[in-house]
Backbone as a ProteinNet text record, in pm:
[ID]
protein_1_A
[PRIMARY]
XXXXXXXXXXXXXXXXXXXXXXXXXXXXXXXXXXXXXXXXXXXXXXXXXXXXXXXXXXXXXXXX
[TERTIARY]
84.8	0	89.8	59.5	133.8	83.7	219.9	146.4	253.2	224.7	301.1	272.1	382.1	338.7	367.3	283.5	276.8	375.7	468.5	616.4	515.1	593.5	585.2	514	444.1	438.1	376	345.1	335.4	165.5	150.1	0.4	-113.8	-220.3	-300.2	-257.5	-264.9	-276.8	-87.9	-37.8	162.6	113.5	100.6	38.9	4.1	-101.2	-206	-136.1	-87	32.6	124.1	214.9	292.1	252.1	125.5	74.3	18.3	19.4	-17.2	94.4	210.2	292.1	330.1	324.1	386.4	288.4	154	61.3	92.5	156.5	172.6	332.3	413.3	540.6	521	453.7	450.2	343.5	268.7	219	46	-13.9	-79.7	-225.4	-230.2	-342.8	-335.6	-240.3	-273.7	-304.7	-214	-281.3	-462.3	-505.5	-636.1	-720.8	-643.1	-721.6	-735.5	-620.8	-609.6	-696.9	-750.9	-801.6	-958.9	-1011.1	-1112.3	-1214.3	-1189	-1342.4	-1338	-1222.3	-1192.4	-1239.6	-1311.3	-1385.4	-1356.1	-1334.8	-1287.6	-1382.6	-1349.2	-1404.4	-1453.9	-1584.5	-1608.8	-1765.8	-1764.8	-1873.7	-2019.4	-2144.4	-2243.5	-2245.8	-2202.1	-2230.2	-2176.1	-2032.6	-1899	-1984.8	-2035.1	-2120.1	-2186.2	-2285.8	-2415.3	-2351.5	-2230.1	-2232.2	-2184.7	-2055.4	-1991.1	-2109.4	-2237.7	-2333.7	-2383.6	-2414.1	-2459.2	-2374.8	-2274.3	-2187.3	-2175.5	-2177.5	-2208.9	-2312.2	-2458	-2552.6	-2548.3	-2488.6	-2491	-2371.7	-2269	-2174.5	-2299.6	-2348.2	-2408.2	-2472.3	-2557.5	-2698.2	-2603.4	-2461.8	-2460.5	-2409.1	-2335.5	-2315.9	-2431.5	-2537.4	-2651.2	-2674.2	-2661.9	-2707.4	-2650.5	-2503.1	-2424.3	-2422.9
-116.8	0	123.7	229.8	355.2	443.3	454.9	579.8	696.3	824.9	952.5	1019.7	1072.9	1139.7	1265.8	1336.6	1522.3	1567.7	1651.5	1715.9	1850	1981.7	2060.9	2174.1	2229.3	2320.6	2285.8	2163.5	2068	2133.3	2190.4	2209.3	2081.7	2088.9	1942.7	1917.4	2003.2	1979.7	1938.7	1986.9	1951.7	1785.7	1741	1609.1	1519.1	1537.2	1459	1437	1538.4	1518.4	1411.2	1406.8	1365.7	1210.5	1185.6	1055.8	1022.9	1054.8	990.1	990.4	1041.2	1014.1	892.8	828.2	750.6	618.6	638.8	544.4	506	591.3	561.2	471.2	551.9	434.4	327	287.9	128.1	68.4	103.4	38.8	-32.7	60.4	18.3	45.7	115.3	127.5	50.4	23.6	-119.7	-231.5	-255	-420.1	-403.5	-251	-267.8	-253.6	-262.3	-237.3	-374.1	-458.4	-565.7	-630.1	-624.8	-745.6	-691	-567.4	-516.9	-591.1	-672.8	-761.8	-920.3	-950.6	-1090.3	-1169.6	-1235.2	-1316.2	-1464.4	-1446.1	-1546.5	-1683.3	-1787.4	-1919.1	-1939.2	-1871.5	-1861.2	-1989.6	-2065.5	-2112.1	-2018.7	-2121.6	-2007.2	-1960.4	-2018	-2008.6	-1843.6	-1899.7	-1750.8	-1587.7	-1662.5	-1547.3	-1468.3	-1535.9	-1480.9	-1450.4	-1447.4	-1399.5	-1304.3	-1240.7	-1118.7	-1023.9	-1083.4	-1008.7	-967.9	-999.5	-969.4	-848.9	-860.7	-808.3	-659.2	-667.9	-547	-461	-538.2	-448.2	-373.4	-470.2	-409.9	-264.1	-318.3	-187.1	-93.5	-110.6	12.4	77.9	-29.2	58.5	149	110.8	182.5	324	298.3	453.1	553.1	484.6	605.5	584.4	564.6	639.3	702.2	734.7	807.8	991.6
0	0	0	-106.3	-135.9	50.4	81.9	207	205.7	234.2	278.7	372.9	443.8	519.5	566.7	610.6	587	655.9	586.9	604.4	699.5	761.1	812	741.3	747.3	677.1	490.8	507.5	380.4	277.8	168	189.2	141.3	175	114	-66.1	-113.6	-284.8	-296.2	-230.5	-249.2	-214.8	-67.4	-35.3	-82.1	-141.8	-279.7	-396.9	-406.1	-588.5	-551.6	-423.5	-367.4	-323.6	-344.9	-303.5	-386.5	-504	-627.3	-742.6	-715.8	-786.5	-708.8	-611.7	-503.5	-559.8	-603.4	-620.2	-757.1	-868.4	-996.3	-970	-943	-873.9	-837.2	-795.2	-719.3	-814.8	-902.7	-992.4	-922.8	-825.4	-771.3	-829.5	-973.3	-1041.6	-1142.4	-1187.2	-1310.2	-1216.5	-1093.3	-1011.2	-970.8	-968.5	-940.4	-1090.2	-1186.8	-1305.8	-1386.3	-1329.9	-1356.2	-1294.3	-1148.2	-1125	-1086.9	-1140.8	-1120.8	-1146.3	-1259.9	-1288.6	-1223.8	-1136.4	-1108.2	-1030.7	-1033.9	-966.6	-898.7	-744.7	-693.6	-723.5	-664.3	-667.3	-539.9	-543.7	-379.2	-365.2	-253.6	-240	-235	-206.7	-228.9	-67.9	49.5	171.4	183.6	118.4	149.8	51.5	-65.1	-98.9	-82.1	-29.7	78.6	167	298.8	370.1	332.1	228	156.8	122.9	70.9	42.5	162	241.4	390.7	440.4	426.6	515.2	421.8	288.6	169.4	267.9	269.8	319.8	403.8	539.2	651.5	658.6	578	547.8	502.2	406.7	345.9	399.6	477.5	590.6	688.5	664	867.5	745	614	591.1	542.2	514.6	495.9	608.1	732.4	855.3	901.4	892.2	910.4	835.3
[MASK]
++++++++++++++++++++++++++++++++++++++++++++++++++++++++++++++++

């Protein structure tokens, strides 16, 4: 995982440039472009619960 961290005096937009040149370096947008459509070999049990667990993520951020 690309991480940086804020120098002194550092401003947000210097930061952000600075952490996405860091994200293009390590090549961490082709590995997610690559495996964006990839689909594990998951049982139906492990499914349904990933789906479960989707919802409940979702419900708690529209209540938030």
């Amino acid at each position: 995982m690309a991480q940086v961290e804020r120098k002194d005096k550092e401003s947000l937009e210097r930061l952000i440039s600075r952490f996405r040149r860091v994200v293009i370096r390590k090549g961490v947008l082709k590995q997610v472009r690559r495996s964006r459509y990839f689909s594990e070999n998951l049982s139906k049990e492990m499914k349904r619960r990933k789906a479960i667990f989707r919802e409940k993520r979702r419900k708690l951020a529209i209540e938030r």
